[in-house]
Structure formats: C-alpha cells, structure tokens
C-alpha positions as CSV (number, residue, x, y, z in Angstrom):
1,X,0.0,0.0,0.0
2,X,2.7,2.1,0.9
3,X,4.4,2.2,-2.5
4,X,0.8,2.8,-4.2
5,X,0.7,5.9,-2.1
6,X,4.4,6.7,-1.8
7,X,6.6,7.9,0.9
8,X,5.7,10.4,3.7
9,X,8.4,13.3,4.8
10,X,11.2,13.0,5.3
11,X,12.0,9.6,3.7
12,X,10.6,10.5,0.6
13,X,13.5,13.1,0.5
14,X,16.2,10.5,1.3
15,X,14.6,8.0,-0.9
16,X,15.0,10.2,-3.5
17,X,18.3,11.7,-2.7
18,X,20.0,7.9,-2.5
19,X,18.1,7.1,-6.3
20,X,19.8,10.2,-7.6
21,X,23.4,10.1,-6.2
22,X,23.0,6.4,-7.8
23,X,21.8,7.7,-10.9
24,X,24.2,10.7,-11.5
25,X,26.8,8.0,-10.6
26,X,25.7,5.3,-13.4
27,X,25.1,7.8,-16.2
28,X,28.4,10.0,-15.3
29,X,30.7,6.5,-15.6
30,X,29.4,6.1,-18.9
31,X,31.2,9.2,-20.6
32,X,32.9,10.6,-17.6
33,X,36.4,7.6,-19.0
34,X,36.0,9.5,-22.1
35,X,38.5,12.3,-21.8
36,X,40.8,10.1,-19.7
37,X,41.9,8.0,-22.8
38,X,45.1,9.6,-23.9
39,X,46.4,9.2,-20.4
40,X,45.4,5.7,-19.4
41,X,47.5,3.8,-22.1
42,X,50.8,5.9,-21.1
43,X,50.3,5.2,-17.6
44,X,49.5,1.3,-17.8
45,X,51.9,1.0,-20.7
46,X,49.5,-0.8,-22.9
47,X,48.5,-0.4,-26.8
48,X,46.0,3.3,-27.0
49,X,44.2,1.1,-29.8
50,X,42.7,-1.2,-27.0
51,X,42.2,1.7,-24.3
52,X,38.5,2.2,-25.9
53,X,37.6,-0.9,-24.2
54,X,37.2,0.8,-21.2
55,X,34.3,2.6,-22.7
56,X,33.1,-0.3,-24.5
57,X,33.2,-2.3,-21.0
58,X,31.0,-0.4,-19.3
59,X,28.3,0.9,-22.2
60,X,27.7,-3.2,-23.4
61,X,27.8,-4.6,-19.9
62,X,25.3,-2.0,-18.6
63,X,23.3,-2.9,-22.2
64,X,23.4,-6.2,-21.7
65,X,22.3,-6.2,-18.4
66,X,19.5,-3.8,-18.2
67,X,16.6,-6.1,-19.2
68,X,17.2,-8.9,-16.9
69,X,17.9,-7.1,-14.1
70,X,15.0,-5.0,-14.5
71,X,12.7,-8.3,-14.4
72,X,14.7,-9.3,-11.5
73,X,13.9,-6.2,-10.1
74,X,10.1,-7.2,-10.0
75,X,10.7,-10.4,-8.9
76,X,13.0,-9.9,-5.8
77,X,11.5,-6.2,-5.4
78,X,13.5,-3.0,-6.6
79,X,15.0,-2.3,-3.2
80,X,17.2,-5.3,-3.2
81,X,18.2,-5.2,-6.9
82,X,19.0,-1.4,-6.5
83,X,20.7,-2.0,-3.3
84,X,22.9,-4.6,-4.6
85,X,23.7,-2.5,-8.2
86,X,25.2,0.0,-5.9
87,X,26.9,-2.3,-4.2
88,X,28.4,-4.2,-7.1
89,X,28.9,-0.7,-8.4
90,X,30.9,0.2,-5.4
91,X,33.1,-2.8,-5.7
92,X,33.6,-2.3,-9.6
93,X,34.8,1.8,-9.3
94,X,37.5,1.0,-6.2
95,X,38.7,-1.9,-8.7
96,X,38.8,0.5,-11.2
97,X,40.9,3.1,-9.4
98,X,43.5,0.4,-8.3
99,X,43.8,-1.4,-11.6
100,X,47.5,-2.2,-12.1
101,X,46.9,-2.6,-16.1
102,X,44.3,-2.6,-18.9
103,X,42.5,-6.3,-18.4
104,X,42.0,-5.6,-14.5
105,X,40.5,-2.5,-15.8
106,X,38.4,-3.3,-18.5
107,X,37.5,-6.4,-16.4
108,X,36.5,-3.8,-13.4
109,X,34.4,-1.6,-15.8
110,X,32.8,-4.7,-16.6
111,X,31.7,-5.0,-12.9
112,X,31.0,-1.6,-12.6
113,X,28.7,-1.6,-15.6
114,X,26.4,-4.6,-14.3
115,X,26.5,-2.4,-11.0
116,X,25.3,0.3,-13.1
117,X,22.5,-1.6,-15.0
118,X,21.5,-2.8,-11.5
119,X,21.4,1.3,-10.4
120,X,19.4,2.0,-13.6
121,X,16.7,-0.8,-14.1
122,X,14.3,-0.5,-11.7
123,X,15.5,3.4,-11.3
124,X,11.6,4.7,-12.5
125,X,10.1,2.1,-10.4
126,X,11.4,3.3,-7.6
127,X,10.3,7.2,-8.3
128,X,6.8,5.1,-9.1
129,X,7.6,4.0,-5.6
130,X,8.6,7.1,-3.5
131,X,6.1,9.4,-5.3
132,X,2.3,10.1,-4.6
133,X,0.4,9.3,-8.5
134,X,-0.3,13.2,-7.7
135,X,3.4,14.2,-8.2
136,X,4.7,11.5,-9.7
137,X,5.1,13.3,-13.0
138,X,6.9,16.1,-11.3
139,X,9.2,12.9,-10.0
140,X,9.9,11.6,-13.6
141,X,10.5,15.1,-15.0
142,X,13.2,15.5,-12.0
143,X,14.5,12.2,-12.7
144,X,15.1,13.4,-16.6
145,X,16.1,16.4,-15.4
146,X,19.0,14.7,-13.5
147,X,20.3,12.7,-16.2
148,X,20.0,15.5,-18.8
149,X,22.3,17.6,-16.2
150,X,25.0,14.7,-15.8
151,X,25.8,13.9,-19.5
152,X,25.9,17.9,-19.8
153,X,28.8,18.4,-16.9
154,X,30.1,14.9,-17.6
155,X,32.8,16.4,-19.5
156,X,33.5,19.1,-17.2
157,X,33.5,17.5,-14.3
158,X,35.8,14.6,-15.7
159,X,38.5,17.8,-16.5
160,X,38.1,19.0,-13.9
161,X,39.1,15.9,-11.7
162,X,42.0,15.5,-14.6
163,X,43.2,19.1,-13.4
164,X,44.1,18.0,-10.1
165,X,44.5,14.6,-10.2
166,X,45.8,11.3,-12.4
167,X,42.9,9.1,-13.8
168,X,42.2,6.6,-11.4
169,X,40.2,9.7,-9.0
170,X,37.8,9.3,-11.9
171,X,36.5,6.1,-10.4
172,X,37.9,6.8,-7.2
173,X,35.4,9.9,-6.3
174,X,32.1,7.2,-6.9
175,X,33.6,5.2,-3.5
176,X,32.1,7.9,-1.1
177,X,29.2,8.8,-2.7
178,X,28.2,5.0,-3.0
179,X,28.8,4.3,0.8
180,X,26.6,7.1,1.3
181,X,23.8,6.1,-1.1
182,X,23.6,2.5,0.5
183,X,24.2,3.5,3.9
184,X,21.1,5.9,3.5
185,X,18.7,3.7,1.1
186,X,19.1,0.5,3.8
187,X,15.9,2.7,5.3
188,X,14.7,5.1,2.7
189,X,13.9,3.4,0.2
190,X,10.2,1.6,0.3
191,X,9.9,-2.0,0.3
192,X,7.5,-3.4,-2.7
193,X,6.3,-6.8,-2.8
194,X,8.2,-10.1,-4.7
195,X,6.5,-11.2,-7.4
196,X,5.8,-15.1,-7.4
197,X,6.9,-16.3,-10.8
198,X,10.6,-18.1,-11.5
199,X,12.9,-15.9,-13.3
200,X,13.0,-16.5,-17.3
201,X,17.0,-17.9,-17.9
202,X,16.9,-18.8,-21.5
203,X,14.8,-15.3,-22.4
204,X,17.5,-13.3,-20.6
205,X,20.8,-15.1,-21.8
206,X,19.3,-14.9,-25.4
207,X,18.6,-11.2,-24.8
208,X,21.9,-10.8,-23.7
209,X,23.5,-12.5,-26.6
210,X,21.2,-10.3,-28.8
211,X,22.1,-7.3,-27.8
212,X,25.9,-7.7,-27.2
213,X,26.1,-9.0,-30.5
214,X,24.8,-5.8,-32.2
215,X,26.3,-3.3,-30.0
216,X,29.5,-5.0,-30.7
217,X,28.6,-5.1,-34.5
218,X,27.7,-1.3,-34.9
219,X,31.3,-1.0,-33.1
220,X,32.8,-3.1,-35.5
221,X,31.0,-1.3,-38.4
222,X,32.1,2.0,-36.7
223,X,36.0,0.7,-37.1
C-alpha cells in the first residue's frame, strides 16, 4: 500500500536523494572515462588502440544487463536489486581506481557496468515507488532532469578531476558517494512486494547475446 501511495516526509526526500546520487553515478561513468583516454595507455603501458575498451566495458555490460535485471527487479523487489547495483557498483569503481593494467581494468568496468544496469533498471520504479500518482510526473521530469544535467557536466567534471589529479580519481570519487547512497537507502527506500513467478534464464541469456552481438557489431561497423 505504501508504494501505491508513496513515501511520507522526510523519507521521501532521502529515498530520492540515494536514487539520484545512484543515478548521477551510473550515467556520469558512462562518458565521464572519455577524456581520460590519452592518459590511461601511457600510464599502464598498454596499446592506446585497446584503451577504448574501457568505454566499451561499461556501455555493453550495462546494455546487456538492463533487461534482466529490471525483471529481476520485479521479482525480488526494486529495493534489493537497486541495493545490490550499488553495491556491485561500489566494488567495480574501487577496482577500477586500483587497476594495475588494462584487463584488471576493462575487467573492473565490466563489474561496474552490471553495477550500473543494477542502479538504472528499476531506477523509474522506484520514483513510481517514493512518489504520490499526484506528483509522480513532477518525480519523472526530476529524474530526466537529472540525467540530462549529468551527461551535460560529464565532460566538465571529468577535466576537472583530470586538473588536479591522475585518472584513477575518476572512479575513485564514486567510493564515497556509493557508501553514502547505500548506507542511506538501507531505510529510505520503500519495500515493494516479490513477485511469485521463477525468473526467465533462456529469455535473458538470449537477450543478452542479442544485444551484445549488435552493439558490438555497430562497433565493428564503426571501425
């Protein structure tokens, strides 16, 4: 009942304030690598051909992803799913800022990225959640609103960093702000109901192979 109605004050604010440090998170990661690619290969001494790879990482692993971890999402509940995205998340970014070479790293985004698609599938079912249906547009166009500002100061923000620091901060500033978005959403966020039907294995590991195989096509088309 609660999540038909959504959240009272004040959780509704910290609800909402944990789904959108784990949003600006998830969408910053995805472009935020971008501007660090001339660097990386000098510093791990590896070939500046494969360094796109850590942008490729993250983008397919989050694609691929997405879809079964959103129907997870409704089977388990959104809590736990977003709950453990940010946690996997966590673990993928302080990889990422201690890899000793490419693989680790590209391996690392990997795990970040499925963190990520974790953060980001059941991301509007939660503002569904925490929202009354009498502002839940105003939720959705905050939401948008959120995103739309991240990829805008991505780039910024990443030079920023860059300006007074060597690449690995780049993942390294996501530790904090994940600690503090799953300390905070262990209460906030609203509990919603399992639902009781098995999970579908052969619908997600063919969606998975679907999709990867395209986004790495277009890639390949792209090269």
């Amino acid at each position: 009942m609660q999540s038909q109605q959504g959240l009272p004050r004040p959780q509704r604010t910290w609800a909402i304030l944990t789904v959108f440090c784990g949003l600006v998170m998830a969408v910053l990661d995805g472009s935020i690598a971008n501007i660090a690619l001339p660097s990386i290969p000098r510093d791990l001494h590896s070939d500046p051909a494969r360094t796109i790879w850590v942008v490729n990482a993250y983008q397919l692993s989050v694609t691929v992803f997405l879809l079964p971890l959103s129907s997870l999402g409704e089977i388990l509940g959104y809590k736990r799913v977003y709950r453990a995205g940010l946690a996997t998340f966590l673990i993928g970014s302080l990889l990422c800022a201690l890899s000793p070479n490419l693989p680790v790293l590209v391996a690392a985004r990997v795990i970040q990225g499925i963190g990520g698609a974790g953060i980001m599938s059941v991301n509007t079912a939660l503002v569904r959640c925490i929202y009354p249906p009498t502002r839940l547009g105003r939720g959705i166009g905050l939401n948008a609103l959120v995103v739309g500002v991240t990829i805008a100061v991505g780039p910024s923000l990443g030079a920023l960093i860059l300006a007074v620091g060597s690449w690995p901060w780049l993942f390294a500033v996501n530790v904090p702000v994940a600690i503090f978005s799953l300390a905070i959403s262990r209460s906030a966020l609203p509990e919603t109901p399992p639902q009781p039907r098995s999970f579908d294995y052969p619908s997600a590991v063919l969606s998975a192979v679907v999709i990867a195989l395209f986004v790495l096509g277009v890639d390949g088309l792209g090269h």
